[in-house]
DRENPA-3360 file (N, C-alpha, C; in nm, 2 decimals, always signed):
BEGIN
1 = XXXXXXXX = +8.41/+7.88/+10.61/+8.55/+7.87/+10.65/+8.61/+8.01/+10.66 ~ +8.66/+8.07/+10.77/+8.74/+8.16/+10.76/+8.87/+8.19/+10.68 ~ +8.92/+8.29/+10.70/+9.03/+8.32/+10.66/+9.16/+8.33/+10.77 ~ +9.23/+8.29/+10.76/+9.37/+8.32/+10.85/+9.43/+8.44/+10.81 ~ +9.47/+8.53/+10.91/+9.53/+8.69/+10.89/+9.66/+8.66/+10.94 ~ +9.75/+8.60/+10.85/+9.85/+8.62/+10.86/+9.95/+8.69/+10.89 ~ +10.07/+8.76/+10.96/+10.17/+8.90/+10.93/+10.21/+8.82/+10.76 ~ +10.25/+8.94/+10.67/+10.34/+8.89/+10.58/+10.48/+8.84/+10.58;
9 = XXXXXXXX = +10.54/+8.87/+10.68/+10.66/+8.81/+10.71/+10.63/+8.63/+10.74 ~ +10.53/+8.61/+10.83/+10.47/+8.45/+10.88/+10.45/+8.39/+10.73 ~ +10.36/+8.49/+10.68/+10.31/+8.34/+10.51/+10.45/+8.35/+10.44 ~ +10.54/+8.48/+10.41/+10.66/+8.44/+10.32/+10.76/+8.33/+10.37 ~ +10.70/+8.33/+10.55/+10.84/+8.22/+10.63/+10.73/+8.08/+10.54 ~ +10.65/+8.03/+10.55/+10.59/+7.91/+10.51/+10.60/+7.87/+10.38 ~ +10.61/+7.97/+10.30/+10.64/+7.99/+10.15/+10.74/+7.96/+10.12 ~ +10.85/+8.00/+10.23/+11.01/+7.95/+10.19/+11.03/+7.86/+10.25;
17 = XXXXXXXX = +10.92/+7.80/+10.31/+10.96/+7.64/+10.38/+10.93/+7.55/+10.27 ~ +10.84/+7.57/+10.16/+10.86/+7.49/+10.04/+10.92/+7.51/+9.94 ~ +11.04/+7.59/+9.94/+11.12/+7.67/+9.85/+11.28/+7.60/+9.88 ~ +11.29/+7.56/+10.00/+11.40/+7.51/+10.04/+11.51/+7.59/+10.18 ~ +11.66/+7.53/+10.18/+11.71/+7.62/+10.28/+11.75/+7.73/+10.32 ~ +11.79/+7.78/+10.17/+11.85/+7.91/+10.16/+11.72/+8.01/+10.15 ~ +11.58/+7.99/+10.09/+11.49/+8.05/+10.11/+11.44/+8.10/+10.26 ~ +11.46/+7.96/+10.32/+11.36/+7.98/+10.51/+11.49/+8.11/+10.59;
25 = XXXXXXXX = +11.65/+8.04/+10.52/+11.74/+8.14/+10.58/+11.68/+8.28/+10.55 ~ +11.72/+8.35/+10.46/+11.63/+8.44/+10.39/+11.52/+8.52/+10.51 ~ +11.47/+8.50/+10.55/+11.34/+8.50/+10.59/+11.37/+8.57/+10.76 ~ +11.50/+8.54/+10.83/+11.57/+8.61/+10.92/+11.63/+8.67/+10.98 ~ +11.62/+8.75/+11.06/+11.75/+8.87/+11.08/+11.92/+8.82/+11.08 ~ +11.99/+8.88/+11.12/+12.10/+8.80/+11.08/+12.16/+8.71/+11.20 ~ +12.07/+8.78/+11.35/+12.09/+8.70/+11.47/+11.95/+8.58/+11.50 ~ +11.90/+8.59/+11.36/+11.76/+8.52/+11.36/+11.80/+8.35/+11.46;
33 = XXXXXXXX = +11.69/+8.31/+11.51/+11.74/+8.22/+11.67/+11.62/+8.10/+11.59 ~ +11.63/+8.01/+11.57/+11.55/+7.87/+11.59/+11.56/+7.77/+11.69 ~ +11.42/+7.78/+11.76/+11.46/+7.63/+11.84/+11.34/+7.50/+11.78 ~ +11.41/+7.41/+11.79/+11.32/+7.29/+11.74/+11.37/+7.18/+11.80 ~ +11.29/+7.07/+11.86/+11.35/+6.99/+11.92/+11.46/+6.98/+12.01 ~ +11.44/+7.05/+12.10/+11.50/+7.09/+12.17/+11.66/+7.14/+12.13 ~ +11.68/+7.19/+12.04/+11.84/+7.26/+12.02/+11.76/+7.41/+11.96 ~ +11.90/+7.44/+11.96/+11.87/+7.57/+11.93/+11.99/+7.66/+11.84;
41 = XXXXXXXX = +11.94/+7.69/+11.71/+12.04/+7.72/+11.58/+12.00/+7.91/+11.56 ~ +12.13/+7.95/+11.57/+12.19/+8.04/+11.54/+12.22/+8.15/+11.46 ~ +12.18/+8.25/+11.33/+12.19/+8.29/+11.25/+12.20/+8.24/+11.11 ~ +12.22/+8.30/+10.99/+12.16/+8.23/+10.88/+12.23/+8.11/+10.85 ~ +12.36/+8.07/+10.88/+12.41/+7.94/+10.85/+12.36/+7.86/+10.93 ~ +12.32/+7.86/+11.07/+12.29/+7.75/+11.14/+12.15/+7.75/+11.08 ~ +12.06/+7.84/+11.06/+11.93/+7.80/+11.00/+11.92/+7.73/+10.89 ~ +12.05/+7.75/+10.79/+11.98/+7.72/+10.70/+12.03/+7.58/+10.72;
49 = XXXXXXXX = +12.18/+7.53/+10.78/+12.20/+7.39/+10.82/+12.05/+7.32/+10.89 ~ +11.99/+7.36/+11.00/+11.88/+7.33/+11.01/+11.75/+7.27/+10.92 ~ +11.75/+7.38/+10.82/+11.65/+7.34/+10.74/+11.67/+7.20/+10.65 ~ +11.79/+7.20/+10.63/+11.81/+7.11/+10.50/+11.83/+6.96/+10.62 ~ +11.89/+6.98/+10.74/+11.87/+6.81/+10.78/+11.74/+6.79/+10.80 ~ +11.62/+6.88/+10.81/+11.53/+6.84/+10.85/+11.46/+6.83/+10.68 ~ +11.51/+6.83/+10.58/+11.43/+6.81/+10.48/+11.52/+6.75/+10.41 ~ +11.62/+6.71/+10.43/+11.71/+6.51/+10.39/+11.59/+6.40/+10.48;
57 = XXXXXXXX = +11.57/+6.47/+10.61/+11.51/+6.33/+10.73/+11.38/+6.30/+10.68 ~ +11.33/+6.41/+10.65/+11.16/+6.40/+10.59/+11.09/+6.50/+10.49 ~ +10.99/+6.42/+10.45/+10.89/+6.52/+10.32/+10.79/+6.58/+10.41 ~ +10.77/+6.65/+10.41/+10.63/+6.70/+10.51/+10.56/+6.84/+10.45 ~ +10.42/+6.88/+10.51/+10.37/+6.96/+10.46/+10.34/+7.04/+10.56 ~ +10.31/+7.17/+10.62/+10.25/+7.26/+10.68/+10.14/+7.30/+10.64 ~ +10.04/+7.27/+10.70/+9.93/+7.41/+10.67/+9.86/+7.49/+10.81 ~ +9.89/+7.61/+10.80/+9.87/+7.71/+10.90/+9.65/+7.68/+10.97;
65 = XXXXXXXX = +9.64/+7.66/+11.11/+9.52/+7.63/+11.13/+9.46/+7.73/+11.18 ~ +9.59/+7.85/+11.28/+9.51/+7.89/+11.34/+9.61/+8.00/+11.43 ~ +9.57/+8.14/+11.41/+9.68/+8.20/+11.44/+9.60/+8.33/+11.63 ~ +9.73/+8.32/+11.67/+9.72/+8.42/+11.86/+9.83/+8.48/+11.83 ~ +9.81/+8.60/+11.88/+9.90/+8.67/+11.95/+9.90/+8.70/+12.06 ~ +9.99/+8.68/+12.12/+10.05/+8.75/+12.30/+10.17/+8.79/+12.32 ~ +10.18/+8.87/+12.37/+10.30/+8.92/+12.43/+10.42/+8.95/+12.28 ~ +10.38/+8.99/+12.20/+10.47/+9.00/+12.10/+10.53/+8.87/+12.03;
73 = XXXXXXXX = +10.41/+8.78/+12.03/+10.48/+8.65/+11.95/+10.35/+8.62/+11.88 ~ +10.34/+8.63/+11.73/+10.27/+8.55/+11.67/+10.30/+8.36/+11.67 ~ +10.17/+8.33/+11.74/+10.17/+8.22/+11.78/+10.06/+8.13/+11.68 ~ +10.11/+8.05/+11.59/+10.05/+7.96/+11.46/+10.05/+7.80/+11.49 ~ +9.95/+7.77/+11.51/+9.93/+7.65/+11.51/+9.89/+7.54/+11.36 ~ +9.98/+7.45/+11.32/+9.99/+7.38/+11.21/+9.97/+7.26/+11.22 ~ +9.89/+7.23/+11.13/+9.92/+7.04/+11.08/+10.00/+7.02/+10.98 ~ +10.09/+6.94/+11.08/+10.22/+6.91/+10.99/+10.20/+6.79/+10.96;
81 = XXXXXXXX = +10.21/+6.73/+10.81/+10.20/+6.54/+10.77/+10.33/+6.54/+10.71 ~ +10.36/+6.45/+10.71/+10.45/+6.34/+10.62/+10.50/+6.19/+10.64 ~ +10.61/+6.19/+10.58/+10.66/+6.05/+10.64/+10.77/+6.02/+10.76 ~ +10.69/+6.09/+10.82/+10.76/+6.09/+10.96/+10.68/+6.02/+11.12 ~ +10.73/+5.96/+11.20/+10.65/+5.89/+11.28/+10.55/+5.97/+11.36 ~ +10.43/+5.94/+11.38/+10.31/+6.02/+11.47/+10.27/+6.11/+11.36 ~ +10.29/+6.12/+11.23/+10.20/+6.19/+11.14/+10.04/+6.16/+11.12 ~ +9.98/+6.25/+11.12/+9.99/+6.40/+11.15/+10.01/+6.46/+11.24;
89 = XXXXXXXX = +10.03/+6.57/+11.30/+10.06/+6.64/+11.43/+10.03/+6.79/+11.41 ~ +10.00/+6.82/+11.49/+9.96/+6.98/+11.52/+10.15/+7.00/+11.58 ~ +10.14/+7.10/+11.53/+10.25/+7.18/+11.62/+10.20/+7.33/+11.60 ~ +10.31/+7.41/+11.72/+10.27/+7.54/+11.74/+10.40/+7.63/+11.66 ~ +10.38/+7.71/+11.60/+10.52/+7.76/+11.56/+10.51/+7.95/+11.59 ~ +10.65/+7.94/+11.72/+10.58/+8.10/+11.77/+10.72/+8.22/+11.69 ~ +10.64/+8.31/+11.64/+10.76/+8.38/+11.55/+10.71/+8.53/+11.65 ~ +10.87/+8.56/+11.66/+10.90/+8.72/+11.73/+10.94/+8.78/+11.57;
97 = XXXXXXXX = +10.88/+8.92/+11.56/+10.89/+8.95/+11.44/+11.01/+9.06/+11.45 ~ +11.10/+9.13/+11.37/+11.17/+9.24/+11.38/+11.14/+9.29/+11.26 ~ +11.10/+9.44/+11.21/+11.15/+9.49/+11.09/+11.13/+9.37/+10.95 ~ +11.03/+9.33/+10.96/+11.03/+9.27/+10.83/+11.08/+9.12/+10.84 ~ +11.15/+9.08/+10.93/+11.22/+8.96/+10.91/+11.17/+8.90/+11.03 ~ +11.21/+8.76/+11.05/+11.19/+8.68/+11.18/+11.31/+8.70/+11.27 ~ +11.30/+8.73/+11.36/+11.42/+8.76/+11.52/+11.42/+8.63/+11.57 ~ +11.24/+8.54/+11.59/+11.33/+8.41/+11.62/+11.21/+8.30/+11.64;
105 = XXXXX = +11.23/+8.22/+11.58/+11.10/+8.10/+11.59/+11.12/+7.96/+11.69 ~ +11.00/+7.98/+11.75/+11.03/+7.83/+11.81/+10.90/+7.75/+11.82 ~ +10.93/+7.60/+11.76/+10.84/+7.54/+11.74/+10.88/+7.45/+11.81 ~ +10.69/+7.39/+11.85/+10.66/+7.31/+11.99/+10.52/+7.20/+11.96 ~ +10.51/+7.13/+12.00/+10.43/+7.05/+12.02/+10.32/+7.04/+12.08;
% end
């Protein structure tokens, strides 16, 4: 089994995804950009609003399968489970990195 070579900014974003909201905020610049499901949130309040409706709606887990880069986007492909409909699911989660922090994530299916 290989290893995944993560950036450390990518494992500390997944680390604060099971830490909670204010953690995943944390994690981005201060014009840091999320899109998910088709919307798209804003700097650290709208992220961290983000995080927490999406972990009132559901329990779920990430684990990183498989990581590309192109064009300046670490692009991570994950199995995500929980109790949510169509579990389990691969999703892709692509992070533009700045200076240590995330500039802007968007995850896709």
């Amino acid at each position: 089994m290989s290893t995944l070579h993560l950036p450390d900014t990518v494992t500390a974003y997944f680390a604060a995804d099971r830490q909670g909201a204010d953690a995943v905020a944390r994690c981005f610049t201060m014009q840091g950009v999320v899109k998910d499901e088709g919307r798209t949130y804003t700097g650290p309040d709208a992220i961290k609003a983000w995080k927490l409706a999406a972990s009132s709606a559901y329990a779920y887990t990430s684990v990183p399968l498989a990581v590309e880069r192109h064009d300046g986007v670490c692009l991570v492909t994950c199995r995500v489970a929980g109790n949510f409909p169509g579990s389990p699911i691969e999703l892709r989660y692509g992070f533009r990195l700045e200076r240590g922090l995330i500039a802007s994530l968007e995850i896709s299916a």
